[in-house]
VODRENTOR-993884 format. One record per residue (C-alpha): residue number from 1; y, z, x. Coordinates in nm, 4 decimals. Each point is the difference from the previous one (the first is absolute). Last residue first. Layout:
% VODRENTOR-993884
<rec NUM; <Y; Z; X>> ...
This chain:
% VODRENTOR-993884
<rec 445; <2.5573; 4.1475; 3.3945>> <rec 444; <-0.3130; 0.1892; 0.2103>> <rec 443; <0.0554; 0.3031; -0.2534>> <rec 442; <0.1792; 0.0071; -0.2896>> <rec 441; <-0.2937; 0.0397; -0.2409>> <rec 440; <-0.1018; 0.2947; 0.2655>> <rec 439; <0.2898; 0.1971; -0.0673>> <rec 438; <-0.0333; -0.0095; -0.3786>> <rec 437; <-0.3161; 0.1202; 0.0041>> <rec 436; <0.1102; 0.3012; 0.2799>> <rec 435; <0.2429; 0.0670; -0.2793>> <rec 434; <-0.2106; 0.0833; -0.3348>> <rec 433; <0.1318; -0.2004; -0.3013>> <rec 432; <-0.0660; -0.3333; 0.1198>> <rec 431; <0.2832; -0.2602; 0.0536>> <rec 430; <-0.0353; -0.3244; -0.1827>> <rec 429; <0.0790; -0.2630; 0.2277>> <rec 428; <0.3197; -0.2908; -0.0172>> <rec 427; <-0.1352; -0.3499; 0.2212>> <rec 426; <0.0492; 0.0425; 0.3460>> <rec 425; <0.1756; -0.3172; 0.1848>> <rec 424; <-0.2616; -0.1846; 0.2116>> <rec 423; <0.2076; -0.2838; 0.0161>> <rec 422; <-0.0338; -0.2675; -0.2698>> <rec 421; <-0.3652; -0.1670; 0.0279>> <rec 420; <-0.1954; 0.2711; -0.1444>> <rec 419; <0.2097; 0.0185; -0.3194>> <rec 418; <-0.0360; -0.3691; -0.0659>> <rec 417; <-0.3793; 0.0624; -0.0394>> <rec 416; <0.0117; 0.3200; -0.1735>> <rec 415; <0.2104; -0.2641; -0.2779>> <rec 414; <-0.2485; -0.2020; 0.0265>> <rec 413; <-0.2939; 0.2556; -0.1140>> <rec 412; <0.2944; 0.1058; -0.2204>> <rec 411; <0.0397; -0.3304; -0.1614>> <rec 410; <-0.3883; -0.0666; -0.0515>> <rec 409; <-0.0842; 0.3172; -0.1236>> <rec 408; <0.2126; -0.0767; -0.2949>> <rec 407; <-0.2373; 0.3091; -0.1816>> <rec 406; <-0.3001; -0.2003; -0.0473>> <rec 405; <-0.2026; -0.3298; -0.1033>> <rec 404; <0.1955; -0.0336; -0.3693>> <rec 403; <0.2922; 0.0480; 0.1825>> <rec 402; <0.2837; 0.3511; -0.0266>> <rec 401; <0.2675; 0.0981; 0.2333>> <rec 400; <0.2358; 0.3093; 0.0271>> <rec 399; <0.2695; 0.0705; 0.2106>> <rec 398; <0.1573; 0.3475; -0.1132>> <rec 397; <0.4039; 0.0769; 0.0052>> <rec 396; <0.0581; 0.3491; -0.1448>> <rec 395; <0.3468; 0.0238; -0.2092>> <rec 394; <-0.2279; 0.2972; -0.2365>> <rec 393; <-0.0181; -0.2657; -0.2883>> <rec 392; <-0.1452; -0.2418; 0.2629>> <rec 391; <0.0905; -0.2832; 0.2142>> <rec 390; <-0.2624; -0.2555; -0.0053>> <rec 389; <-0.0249; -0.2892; 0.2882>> <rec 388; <-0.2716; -0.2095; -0.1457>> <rec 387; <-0.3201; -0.1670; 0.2338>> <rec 386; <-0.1995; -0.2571; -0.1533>> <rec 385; <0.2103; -0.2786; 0.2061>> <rec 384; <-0.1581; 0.0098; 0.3048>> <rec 383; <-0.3455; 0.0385; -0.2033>> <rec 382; <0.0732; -0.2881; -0.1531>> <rec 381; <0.0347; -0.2038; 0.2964>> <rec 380; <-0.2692; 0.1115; 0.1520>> <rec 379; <-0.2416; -0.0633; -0.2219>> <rec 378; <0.1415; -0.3626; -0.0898>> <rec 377; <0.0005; -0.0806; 0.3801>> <rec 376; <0.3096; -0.1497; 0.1806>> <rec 375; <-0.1051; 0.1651; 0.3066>> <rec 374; <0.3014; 0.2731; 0.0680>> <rec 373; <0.3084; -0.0523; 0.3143>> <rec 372; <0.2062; 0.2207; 0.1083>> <rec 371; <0.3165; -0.0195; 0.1995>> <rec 370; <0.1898; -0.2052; -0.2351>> <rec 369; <0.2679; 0.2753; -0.0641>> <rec 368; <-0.0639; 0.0644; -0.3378>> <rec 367; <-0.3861; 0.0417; 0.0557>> <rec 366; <0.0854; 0.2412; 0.2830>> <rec 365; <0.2188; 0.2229; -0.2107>> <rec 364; <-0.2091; 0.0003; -0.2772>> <rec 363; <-0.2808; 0.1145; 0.2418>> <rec 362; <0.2378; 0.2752; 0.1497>> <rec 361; <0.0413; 0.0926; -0.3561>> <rec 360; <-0.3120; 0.0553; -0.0991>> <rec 359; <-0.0817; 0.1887; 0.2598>> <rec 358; <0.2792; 0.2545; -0.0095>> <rec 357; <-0.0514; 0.0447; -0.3999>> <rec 356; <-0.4047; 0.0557; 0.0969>> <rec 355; <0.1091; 0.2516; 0.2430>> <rec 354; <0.2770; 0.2185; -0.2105>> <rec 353; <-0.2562; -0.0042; -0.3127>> <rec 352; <-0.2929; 0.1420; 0.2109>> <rec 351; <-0.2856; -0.2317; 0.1659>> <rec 350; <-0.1032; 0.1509; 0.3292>> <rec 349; <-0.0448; -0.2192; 0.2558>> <rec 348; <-0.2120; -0.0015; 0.3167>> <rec 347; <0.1423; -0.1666; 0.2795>> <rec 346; <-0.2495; -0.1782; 0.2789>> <rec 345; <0.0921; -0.1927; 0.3026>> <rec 344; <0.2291; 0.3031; 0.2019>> <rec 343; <-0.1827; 0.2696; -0.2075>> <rec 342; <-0.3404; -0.0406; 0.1807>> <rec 341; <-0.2870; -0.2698; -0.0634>> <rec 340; <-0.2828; 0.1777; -0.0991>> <rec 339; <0.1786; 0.3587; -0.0756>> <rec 338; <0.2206; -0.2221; -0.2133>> <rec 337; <-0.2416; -0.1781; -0.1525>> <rec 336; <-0.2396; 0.2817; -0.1349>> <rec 335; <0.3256; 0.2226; -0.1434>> <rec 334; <0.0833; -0.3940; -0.2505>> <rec 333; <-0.3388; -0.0478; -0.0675>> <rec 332; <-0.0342; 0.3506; -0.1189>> <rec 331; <0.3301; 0.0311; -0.1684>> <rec 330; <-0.0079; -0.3369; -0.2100>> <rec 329; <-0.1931; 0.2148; -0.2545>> <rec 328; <0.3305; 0.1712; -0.0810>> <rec 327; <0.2726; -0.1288; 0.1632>> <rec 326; <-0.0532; -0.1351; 0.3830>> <rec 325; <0.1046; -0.3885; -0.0999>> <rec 324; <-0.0209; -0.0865; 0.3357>> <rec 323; <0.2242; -0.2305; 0.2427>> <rec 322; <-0.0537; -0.1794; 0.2792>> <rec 321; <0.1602; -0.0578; 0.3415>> <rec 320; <-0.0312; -0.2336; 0.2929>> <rec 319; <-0.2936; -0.2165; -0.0796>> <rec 318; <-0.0173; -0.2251; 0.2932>> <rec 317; <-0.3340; 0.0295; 0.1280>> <rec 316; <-0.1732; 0.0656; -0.3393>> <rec 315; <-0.1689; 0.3212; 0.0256>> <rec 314; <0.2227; 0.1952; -0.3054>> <rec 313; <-0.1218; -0.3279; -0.2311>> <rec 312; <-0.3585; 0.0642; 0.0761>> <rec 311; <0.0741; 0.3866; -0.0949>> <rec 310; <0.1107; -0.0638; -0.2939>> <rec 309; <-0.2778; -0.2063; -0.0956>> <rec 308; <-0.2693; 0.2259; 0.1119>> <rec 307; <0.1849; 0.2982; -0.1774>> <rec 306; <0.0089; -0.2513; -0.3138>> <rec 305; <-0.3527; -0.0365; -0.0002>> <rec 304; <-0.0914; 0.3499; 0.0735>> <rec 303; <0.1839; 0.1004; -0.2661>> <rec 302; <-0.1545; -0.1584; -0.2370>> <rec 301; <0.1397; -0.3737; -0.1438>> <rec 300; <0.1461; 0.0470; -0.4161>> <rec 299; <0.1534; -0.3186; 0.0412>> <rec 298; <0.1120; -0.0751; 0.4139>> <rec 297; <0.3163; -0.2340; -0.0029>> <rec 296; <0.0446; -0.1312; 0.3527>> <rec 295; <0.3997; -0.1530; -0.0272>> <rec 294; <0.0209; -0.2401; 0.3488>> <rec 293; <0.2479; -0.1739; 0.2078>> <rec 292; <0.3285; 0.1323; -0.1589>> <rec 291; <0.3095; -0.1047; 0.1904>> <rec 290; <0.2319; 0.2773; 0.1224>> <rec 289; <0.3237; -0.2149; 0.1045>> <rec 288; <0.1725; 0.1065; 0.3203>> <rec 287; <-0.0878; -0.2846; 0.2089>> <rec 286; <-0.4015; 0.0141; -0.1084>> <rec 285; <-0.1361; 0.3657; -0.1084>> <rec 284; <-0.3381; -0.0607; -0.1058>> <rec 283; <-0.0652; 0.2254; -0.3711>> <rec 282; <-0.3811; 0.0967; -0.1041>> <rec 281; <0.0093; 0.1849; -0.3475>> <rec 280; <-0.3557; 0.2060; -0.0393>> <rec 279; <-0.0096; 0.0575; -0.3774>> <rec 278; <-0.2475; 0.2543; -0.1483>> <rec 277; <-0.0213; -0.0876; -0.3762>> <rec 276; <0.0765; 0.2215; -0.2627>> <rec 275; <-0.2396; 0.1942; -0.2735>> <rec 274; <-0.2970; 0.1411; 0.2088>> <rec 273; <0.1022; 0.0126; 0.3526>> <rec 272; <0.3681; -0.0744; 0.1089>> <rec 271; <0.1699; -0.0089; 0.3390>> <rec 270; <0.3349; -0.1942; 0.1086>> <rec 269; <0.0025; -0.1154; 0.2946>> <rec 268; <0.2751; -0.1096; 0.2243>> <rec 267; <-0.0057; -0.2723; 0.3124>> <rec 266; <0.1915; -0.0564; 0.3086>> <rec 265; <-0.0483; -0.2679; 0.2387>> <rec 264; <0.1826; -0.1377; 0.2705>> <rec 263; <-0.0479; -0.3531; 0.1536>> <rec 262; <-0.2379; -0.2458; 0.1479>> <rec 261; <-0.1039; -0.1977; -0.3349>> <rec 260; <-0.1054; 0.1645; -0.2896>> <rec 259; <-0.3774; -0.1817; -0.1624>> <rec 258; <0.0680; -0.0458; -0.3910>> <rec 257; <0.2473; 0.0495; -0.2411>> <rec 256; <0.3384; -0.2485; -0.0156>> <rec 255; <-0.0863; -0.3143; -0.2058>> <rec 254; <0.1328; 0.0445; -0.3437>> <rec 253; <0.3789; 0.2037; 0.0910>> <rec 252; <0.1174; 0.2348; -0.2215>> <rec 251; <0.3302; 0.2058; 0.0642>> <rec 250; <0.2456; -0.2189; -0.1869>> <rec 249; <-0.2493; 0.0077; -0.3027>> <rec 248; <0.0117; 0.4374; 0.0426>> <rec 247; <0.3774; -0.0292; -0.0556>> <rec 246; <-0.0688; -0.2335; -0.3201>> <rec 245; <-0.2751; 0.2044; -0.1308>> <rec 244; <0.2187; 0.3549; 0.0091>> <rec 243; <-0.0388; 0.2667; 0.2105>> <rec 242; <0.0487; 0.3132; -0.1001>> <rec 241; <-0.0217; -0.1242; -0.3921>> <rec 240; <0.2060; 0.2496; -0.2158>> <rec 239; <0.2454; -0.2075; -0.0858>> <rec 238; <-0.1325; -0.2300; -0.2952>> <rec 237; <0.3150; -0.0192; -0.2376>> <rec 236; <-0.1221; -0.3830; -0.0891>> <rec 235; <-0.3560; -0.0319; 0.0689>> <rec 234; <-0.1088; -0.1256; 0.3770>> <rec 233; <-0.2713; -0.2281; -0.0087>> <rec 232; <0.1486; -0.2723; 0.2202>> <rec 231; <0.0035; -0.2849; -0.2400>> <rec 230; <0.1882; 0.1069; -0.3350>> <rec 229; <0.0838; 0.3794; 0.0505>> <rec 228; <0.1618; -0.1095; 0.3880>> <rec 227; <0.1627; -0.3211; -0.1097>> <rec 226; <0.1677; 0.1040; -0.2933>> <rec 225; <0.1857; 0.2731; 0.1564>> <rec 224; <0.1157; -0.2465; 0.2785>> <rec 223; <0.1219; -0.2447; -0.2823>> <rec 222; <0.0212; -0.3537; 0.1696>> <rec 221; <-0.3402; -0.1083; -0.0914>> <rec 220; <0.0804; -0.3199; 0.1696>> <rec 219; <0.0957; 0.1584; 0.3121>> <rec 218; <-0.3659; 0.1859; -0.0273>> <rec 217; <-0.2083; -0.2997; 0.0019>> <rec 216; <0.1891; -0.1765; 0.2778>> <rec 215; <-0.0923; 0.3264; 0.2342>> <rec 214; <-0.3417; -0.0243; -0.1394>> <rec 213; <-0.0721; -0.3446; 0.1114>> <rec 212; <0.2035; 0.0609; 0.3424>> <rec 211; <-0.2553; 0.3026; 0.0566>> <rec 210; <-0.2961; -0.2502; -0.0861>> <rec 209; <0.1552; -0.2816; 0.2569>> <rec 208; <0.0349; 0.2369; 0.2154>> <rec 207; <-0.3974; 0.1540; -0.0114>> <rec 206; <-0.0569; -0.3818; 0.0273>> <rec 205; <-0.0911; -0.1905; -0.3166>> <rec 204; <-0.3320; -0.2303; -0.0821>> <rec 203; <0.0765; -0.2607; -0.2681>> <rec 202; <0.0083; -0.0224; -0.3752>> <rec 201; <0.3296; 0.1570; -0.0698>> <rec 200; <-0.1361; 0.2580; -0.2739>> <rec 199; <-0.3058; 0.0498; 0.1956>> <rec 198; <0.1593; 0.1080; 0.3393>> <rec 197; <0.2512; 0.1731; -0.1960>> <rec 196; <-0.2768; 0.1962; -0.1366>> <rec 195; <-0.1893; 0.0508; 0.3335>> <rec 194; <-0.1584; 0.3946; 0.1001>> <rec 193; <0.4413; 0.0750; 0.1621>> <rec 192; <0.1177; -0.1777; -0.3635>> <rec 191; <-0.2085; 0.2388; -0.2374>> <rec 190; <0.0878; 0.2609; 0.2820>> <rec 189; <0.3726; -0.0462; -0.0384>> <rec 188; <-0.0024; -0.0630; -0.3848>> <rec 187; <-0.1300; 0.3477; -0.0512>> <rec 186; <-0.3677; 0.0791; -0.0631>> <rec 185; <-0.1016; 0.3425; -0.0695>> <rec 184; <-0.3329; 0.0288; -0.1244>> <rec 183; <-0.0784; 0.3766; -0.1355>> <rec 182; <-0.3850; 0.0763; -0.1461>> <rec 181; <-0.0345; 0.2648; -0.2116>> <rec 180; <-0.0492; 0.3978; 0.0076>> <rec 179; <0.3144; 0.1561; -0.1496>> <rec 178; <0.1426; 0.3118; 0.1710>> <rec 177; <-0.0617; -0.1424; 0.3251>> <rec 176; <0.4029; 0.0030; 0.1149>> <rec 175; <0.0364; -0.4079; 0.0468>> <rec 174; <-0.1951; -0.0211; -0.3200>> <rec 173; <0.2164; 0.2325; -0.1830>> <rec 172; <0.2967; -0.1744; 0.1284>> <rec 171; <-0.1488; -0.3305; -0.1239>> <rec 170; <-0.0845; 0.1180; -0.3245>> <rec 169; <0.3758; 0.1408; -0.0809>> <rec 168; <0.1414; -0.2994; 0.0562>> <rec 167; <-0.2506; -0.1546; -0.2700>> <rec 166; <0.1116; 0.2847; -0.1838>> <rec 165; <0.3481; -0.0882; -0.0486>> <rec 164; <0.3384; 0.1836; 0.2467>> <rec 163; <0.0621; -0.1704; 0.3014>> <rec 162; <0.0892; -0.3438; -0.0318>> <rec 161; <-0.1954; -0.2994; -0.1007>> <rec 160; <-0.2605; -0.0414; 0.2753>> <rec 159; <-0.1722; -0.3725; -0.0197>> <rec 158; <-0.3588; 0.0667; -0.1554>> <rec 157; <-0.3405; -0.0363; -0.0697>> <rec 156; <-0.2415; 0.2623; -0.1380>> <rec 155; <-0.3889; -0.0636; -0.0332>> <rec 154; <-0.2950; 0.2152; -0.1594>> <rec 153; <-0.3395; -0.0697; 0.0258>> <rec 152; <-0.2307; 0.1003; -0.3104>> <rec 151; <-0.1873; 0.3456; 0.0126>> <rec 150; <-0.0719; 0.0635; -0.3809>> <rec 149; <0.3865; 0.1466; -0.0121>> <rec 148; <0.1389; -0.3671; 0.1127>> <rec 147; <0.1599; -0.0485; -0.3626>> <rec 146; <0.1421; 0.3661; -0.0023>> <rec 145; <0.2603; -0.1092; 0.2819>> <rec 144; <0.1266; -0.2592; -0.2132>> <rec 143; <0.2202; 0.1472; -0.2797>> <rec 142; <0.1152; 0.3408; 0.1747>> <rec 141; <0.1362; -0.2470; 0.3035>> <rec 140; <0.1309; -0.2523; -0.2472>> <rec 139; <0.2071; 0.2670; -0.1625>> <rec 138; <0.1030; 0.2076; 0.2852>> <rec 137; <0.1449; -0.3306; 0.2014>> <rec 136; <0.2007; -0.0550; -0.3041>> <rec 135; <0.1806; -0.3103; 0.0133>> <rec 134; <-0.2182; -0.1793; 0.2893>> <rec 133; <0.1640; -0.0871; 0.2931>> <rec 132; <-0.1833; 0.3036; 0.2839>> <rec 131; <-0.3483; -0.1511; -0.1429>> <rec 130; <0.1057; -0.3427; 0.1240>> <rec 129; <-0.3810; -0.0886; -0.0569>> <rec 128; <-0.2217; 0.2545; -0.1832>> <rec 127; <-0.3967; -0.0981; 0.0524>> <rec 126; <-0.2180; 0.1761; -0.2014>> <rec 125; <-0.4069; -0.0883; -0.0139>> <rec 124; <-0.2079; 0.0675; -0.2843>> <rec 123; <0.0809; 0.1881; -0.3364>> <rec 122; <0.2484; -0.0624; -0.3397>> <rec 121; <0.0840; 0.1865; -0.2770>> <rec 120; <0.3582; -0.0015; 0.0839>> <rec 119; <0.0674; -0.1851; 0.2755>> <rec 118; <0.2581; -0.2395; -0.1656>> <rec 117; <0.2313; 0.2653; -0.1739>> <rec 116; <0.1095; 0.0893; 0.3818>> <rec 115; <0.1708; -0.3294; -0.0306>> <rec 114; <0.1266; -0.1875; 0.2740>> <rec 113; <-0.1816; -0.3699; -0.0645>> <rec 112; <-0.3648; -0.0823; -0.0043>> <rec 111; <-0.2364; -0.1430; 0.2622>> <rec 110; <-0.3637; -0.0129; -0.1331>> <rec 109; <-0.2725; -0.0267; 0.2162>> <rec 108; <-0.3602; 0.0160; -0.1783>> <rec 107; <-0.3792; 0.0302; 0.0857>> <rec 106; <-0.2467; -0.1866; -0.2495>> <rec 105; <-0.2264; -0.1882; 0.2039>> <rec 104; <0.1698; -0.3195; -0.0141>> <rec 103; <0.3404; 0.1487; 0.0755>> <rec 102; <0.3059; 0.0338; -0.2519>> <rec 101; <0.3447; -0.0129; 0.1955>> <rec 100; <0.2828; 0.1672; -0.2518>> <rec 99; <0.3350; -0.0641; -0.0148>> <rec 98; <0.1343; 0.2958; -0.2566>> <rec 97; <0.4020; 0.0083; -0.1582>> <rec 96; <0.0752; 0.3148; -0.1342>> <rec 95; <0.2107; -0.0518; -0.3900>> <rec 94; <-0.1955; 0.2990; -0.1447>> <rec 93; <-0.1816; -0.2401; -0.1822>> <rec 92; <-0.1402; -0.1632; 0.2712>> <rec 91; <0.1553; -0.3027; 0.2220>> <rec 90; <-0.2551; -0.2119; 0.1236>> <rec 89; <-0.1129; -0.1874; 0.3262>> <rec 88; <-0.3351; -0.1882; 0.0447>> <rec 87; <-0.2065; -0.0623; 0.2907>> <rec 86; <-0.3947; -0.0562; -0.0263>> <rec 85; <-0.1916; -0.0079; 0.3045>> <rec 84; <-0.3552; -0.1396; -0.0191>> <rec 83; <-0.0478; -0.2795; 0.1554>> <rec 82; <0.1534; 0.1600; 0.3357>> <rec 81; <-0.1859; 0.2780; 0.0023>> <rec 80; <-0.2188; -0.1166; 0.3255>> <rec 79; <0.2491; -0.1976; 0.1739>> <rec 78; <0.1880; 0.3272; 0.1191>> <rec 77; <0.2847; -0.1842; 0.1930>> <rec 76; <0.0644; -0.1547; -0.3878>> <rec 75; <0.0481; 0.3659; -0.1300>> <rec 74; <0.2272; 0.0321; 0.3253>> <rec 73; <0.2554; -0.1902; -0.1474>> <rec 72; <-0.0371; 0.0912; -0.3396>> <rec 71; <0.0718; 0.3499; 0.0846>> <rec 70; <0.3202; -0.0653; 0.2006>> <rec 69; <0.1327; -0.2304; -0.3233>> <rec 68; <-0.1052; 0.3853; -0.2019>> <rec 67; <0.2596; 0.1914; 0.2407>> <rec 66; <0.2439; -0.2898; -0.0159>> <rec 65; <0.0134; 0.0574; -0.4010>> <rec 64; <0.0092; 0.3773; 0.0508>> <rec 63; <0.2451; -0.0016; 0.2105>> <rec 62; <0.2179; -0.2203; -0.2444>> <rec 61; <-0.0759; 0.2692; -0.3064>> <rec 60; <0.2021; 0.2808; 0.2375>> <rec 59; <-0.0673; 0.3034; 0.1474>> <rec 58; <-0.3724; -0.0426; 0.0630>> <rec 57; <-0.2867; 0.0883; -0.1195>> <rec 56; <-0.3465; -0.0942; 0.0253>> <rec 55; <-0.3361; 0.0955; -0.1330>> <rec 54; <-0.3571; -0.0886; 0.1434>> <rec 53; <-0.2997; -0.0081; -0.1856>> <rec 52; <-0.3615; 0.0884; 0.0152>> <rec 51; <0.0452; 0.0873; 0.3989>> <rec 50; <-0.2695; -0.0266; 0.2730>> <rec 49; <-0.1468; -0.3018; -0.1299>> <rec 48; <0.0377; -0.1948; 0.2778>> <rec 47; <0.2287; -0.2336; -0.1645>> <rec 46; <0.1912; 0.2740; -0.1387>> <rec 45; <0.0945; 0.1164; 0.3062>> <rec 44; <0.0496; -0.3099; 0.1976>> <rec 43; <0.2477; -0.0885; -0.2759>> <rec 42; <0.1796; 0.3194; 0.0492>> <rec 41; <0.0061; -0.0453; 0.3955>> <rec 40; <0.1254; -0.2996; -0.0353>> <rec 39; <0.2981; 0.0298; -0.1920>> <rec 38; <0.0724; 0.3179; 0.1937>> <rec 37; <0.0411; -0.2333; 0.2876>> <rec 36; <0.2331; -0.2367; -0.1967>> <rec 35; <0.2073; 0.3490; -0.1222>> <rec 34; <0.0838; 0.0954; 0.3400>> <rec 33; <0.0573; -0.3198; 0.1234>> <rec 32; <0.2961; 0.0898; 0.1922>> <rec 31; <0.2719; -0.0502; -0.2366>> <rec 30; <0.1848; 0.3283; -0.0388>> <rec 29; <-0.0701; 0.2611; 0.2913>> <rec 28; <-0.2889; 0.2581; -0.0774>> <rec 27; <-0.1140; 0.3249; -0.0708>> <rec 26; <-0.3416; -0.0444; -0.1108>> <rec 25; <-0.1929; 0.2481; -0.1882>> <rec 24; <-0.3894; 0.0225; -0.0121>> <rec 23; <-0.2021; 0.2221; -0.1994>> <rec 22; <-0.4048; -0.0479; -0.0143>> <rec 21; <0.0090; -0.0791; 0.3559>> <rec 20; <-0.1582; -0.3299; 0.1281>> <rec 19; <0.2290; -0.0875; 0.2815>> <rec 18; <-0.0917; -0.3367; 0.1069>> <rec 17; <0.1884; -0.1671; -0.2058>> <rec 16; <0.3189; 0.1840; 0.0866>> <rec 15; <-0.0783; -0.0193; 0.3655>> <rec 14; <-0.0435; -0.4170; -0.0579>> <rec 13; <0.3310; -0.0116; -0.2038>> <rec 12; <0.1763; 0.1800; 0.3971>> <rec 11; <-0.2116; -0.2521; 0.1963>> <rec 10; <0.1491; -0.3322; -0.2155>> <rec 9; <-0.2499; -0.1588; -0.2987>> <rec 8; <-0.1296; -0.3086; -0.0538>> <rec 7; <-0.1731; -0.1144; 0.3127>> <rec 6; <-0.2046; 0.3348; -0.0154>> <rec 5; <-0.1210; 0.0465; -0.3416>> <rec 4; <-0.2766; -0.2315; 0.0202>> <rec 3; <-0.1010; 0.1178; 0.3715>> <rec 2; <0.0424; 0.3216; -0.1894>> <rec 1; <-0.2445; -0.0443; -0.2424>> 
């Protein structure tokens, strides 16, 4: 299927077919192919049986109509139903206009226009496009979640509309793991970075002729406002982002991890077990820009695994200074390091509010200086930009950070990383209550 699949569809529509969660919700820029993927997916569906029916909404009847086109198009790449498709579109009493794809062997799409009315009584798969433009977000959402109760998928597309409706609301609760689904977060950058303009203009582009694309793109939108909610995934009044997608664009580069050359390197880890990842960021310092040559993520690896990989990393010839995560279970690793490889190549860190505002700072700082540089990877990029700056009730600053694969463990392994290559400044420490503690933590600095 996916040698099918594959000359149709760009890397980022592949992910999303790939991803077989039973919620999915993609943030996205307008005109990607967002809906032409889902398309295909939802005939795939039904022709395989997996779904008895398929029911889609969008914000306006015109969607809908070039949602059901999309079907027939890849009805006819699936020769075997072909004879027996029947399209027909109505308008019901209740004035809701229905398209509806009938299959040979009884399965169902139907497209129908914004009307929570339309889902009643209904069950199989949901898919809600421009979720954030529908008049009552509330409505539909109370309408057509109880169609997928029997275990059908569920799929939300959207372009951000401001701050303040539910499907907002879902993709801060992703970000945070209060809800369980699947996030996609595809901004008109990346879309254009995996080869949309390269499609759209019919020929192969150079990584300048992509940024020139997108330059002309946004003059024509004009409206700066516009531009970010509309095809950089930023909603209107979003300002809690640390780092926001556009910053963290300017930092990617495609082609830059693998074997360092003959200079510096610094690295920081960031340890997790059960839960979060263990990240291993790998940084080369080349003319004064920190260049990231390798991100080791270790899932749920035993200790002994990561101690052998930390330590591999400490015997590298020309790794000058690395950073640990030492809170919590990162303590261990962190103590075993140091007394391997001595205080002048190993710091231990202990994550308090004052150190993990420092660090993320200094990385901001060194992103928005163009002195370092990220893989453009989808993982990494969102966990760059997972991370909030929230000021509480008490005037408390706190950094926190929130993927469905961890706790943005990405961003502070990098941000250890960045850390370790500024001078050995201390970082803040938490004095202990008895004095000859205290003493020692101060000792050797």
């Amino acid at each position: 299927m996916r040698k099918i699949e594959k000359p149709y569809f760009l890397p980022y529509q592949q992910r999303w077919l790939r991803d077989r969660h039973r919620v999915k919700l993609w943030e996205k820029s307008r005109r990607i192919g967002a809906t032409y993927v889902q398309s295909y997916e939802d005939v795939r569906d039904a022709v395989a049986g997996r779904v008895p029916s398929v029911w889609f909404s969008s914000a306006g009847e015109s969607a809908a109509k070039e949602y059901i086109l999309l079907c027939e198009t890849w009805i006819r790449l699936f020769n075997a139903v072909a004879k027996g498709l029947d399209i027909d579109a109505v308008v019901d009493q209740r004035g809701i206009h229905i398209y509806t794809v009938t299959f040979a062997a009884g399965a169902k799409i139907t497209a129908l226009s914004s009307n929570p009315k339309a889902f009643r009584s209904k069950g199989g798969k949901v898919v809600l496009d421009e979720f954030a433009f529908h008049a009552d977000q509330d409505a539909m959402w109370a309408a057509a979640r109880p169609c997928v109760t029997w275990g059908y998928p569920l799929r939300i597309l959207s372009t951000h509309n401001g701050c303040h409706g539910r499907y907002y609301r879902f993709t801060e609760q992703i970000r945070k793991g209060a809800l369980e689904w699947s996030l996609h977060s595809t901004p008109l950058s990346l879309a254009v970075s995996e080869g949309l303009a390269d499609r759209i203009l019919n020929k192969p582009l150079s990584p300048d002729d992509r940024d020139a694309w997108i330059q002309a793109e946004r003059a024509a939108v004009g409206d700066e406002s516009a531009w970010l909610q509309e095809y950089c995934c930023i909603p209107e009044g979003e300002t809690t982002a640390f780092l926001p997608y556009e910053m963290i664009d300017r930092a990617s580069r495609p082609d830059i991890l693998g074997p360092p050359g003959d200079h510096d390197l610094f690295a920081g880890v960031d340890i997790g077990r059960t839960k979060d990842l263990t990240v291993i960021w790998t940084l080369e310092r080349v003319a004064g820009i920190s260049i990231t040559r390798d991100v080791l993520e270790l899932d749920r690896a035993p200790f002994a695994k990561q101690r052998d990989a930390l330590f591999s990393l400490l015997s590298r010839p020309k790794m000058r200074r690395v950073c640990i995560d030492a809170t919590g279970i990162g303590m261990q690793l962190a103590e075993e390091a140091l007394t391997a490889f001595g205080r002048a190549q190993v710091e231990p860190v202990t994550f308090t509010a004052a150190v993990k505002e420092q660090l993320a700072h200094t990385l901001k700082r060194a992103i928005e200086d163009a002195s370092f540089l990220a893989p453009a990877a989808h993982a990494v990029r969102e966990d760059l930009h997972s991370v909030r700056r929230v000021t509480t009730p008490a005037g408390n600053v706190r950094f926190d950070g929130r993927t469905t694969d961890g706790h943005a463990d990405r961003f502070w392994a990098a941000a250890l990383a960045q850390h370790a290559v500024t001078d050995p400044v201390p970082l803040p420490l938490a004095a202990s209550s008895f004095r000859r503690e205290s003493a020692r933590l101060l000792a050797n600095w």
